[in-house]
C-alpha positions as CSV (number, residue, x, y, z in Angstrom):
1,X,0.0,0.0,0.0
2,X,1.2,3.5,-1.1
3,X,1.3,6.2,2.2
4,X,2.8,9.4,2.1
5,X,5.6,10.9,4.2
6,X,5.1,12.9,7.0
7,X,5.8,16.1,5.1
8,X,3.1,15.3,2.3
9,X,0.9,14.5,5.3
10,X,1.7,17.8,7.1
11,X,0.6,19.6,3.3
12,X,-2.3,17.7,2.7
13,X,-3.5,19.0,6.0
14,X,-2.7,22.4,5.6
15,X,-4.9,22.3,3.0
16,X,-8.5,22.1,4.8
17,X,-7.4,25.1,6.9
18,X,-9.1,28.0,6.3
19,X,-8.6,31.5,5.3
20,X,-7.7,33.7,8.8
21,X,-7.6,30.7,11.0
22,X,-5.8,30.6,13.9
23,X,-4.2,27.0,14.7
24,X,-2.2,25.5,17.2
25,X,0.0,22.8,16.7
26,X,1.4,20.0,19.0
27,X,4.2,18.7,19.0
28,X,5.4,16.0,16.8
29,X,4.6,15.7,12.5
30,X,1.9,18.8,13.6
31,X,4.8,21.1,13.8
32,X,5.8,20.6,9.9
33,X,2.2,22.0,9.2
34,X,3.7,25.6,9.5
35,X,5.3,25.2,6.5
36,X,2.2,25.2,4.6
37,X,0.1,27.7,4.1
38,X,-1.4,27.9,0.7
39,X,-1.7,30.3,-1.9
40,X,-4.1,33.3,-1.4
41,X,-4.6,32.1,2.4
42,X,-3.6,33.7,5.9
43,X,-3.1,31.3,9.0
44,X,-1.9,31.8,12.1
45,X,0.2,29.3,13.8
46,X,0.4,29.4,18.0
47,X,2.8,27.4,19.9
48,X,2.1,26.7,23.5
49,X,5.3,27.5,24.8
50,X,4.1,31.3,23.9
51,X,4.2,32.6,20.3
52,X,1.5,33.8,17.5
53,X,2.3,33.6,14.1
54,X,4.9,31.0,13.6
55,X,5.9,30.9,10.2
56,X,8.5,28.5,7.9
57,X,11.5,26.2,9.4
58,X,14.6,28.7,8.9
59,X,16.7,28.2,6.4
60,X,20.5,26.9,7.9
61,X,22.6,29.4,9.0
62,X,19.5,31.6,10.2
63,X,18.3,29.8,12.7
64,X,17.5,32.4,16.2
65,X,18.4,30.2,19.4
66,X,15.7,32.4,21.4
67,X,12.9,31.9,18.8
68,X,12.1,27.8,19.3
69,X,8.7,26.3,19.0
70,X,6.7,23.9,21.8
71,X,9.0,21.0,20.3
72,X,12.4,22.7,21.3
73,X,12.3,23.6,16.8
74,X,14.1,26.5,15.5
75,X,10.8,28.5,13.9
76,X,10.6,31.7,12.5
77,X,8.1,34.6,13.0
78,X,5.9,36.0,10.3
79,X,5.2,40.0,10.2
80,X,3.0,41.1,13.2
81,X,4.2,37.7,14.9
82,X,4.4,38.1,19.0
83,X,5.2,36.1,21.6
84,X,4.5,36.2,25.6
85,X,4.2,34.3,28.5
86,X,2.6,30.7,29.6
87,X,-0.1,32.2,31.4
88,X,-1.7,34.0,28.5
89,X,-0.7,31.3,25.5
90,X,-3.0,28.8,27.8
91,X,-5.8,31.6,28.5
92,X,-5.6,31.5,24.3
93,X,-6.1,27.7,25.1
94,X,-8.6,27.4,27.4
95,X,-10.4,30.3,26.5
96,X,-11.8,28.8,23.1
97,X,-9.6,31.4,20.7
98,X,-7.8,28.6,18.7
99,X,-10.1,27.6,15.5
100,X,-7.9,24.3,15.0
101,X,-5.5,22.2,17.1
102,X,-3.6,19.9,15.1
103,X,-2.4,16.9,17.5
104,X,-0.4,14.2,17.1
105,X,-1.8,10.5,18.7
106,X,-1.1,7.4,19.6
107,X,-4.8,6.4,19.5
108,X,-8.3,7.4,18.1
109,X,-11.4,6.2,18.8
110,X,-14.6,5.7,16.6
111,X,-16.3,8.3,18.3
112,X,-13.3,10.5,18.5
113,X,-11.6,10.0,21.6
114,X,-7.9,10.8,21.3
115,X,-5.2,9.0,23.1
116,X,-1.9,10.7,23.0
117,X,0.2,10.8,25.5
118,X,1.3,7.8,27.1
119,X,2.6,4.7,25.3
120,X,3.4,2.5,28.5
121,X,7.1,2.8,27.3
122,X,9.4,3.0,30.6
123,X,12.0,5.0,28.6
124,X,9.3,8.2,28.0
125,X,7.0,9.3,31.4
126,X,4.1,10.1,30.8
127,X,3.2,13.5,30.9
128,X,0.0,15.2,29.0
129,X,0.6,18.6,28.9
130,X,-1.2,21.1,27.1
131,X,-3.0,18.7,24.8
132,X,-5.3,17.9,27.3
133,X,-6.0,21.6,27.0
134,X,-6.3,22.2,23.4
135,X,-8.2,19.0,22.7
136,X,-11.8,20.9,25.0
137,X,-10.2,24.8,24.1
138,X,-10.0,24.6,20.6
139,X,-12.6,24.8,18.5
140,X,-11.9,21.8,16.2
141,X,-9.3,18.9,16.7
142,X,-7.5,17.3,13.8
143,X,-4.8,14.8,14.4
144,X,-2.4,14.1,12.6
145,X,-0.6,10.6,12.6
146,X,0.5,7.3,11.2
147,X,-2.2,5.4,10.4
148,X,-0.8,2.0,11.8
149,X,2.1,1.7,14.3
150,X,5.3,0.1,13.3
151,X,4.6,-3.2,13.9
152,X,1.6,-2.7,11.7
153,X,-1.2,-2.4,14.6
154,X,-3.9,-0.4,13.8
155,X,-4.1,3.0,15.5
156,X,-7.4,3.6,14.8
157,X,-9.5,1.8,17.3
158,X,-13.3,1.1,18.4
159,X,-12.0,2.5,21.7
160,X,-8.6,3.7,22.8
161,X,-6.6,1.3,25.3
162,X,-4.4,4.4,26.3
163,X,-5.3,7.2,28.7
164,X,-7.7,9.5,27.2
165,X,-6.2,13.2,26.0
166,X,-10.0,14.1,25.3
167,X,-13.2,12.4,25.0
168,X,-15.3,12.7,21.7
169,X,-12.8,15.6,20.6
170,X,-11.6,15.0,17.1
171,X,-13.3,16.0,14.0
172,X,-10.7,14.9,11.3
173,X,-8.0,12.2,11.0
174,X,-5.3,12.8,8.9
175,X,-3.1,8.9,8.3
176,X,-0.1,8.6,5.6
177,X,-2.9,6.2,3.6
178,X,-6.4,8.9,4.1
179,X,-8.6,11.7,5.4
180,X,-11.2,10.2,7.8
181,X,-13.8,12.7,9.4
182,X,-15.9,11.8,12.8
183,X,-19.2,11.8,11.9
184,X,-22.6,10.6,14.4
185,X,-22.5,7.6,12.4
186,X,-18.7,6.8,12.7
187,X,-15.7,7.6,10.8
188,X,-16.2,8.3,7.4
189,X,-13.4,8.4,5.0
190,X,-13.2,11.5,3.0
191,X,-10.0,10.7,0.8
192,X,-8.3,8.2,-0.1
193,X,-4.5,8.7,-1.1
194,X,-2.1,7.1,-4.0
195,X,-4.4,5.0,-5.6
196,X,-5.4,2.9,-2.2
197,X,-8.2,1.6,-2.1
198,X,-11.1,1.8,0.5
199,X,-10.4,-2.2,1.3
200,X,-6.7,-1.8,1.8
201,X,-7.3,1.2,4.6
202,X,-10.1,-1.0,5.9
203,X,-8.0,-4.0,6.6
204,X,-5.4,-1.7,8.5
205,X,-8.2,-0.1,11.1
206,X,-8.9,-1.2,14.3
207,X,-13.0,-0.1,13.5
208,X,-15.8,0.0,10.7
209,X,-15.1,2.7,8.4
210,X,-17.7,4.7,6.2
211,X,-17.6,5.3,2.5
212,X,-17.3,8.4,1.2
213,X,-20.1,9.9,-0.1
């Protein structure tokens, strides 16, 4: 099965953001989505660790040690970009003024519980930070992740068998193989990419998909 990297992933879901939105994103492949903003579009990034309007990776040799993003990522700032303290980049968070937080996860449910934060993996603690945040204070919730781990195990479940980030949060999936959106009636797949087919991205979920319409 064809999937695309995490780049083409990060594009693809810049893509559904609209015009003068303002988006967070987590850390992870969500951070890459800065990168893309299309043609004719403004977006503004935040980063929790206290910045609005993160633009482009730098280019090498440009990179500003003071100017890092929520991942500890070199980031630039576009015109009119600020930043500020913790205290008022989670009242942004809390205080519903994000359109879109784009999370990673380990786990989504079919009713669009997310699970991203602890992996039972000794070597990582778990800690859920601000994504516990985002996924009630934004207005919409898009992850963005693999659509199978890497032994193949589907991470898109009936119900999640991690601790829940949020419950019944997420209103798109975006997976290296499709688009799936939470709808009442379950997960309905909204794109399909490279030529898979709607049986291959079947046999690799953990739940019943939907057809696109």
């Amino acid at each position: 099965m064809n999937s695309l990297t995490p780049p083409q992933m990060a594009e693809r879901l810049a893509l559904d953001i609209p015009d003068a939105s303002y988006v967070n994103l987590g850390i992870g492949m969500p951070v890459m989505v800065a990168n893309y903003v299309p043609e004719g579009r403004e977006v503004i990034y935040h980063s929790e660790n206290g910045i609005l309007g993160v633009g482009p990776t730098p280019a090498p040799g440009t990179e500003d040690p003071d100017l890092i993003n929520a991942a500890k990522q070199y980031v630039t700032l576009i015109k009119g970009g600020c930043y500020f303290d913790t205290a008022d980049s989670f009242a942004m968070m809390r205080g519903g003024h994000l359109d879109i937080a784009v999370l990673g996860g380990f786990q989504v449910s079919a009713t669009g519980d997310l699970a991203n934060w602890a992996t039972d993996n000794e070597k990582y603690p778990p800690a859920v930070g601000g994504a516990m945040d985002l996924s009630v204070g934004a207005k919409a919730v898009y992850v963005l992740m693999r659509h199978t781990t890497k032994d193949g195990q589907p991470k898109i479940l009936d119900q999640c068998t991690y601790p829940l980030t949020g419950t019944g949060v997420v209103k798109r999936i975006y997976t290296d193989l499709a688009v799936i959106e939470v709808v009442d009636q379950g997960l309905r797949v909204v794109e399909l990419f490279e030529g898979n087919t709607f049986d291959d991205v079947q046999a690799v979920t953990g739940t019943k998909l939907l057809p696109a319409r």
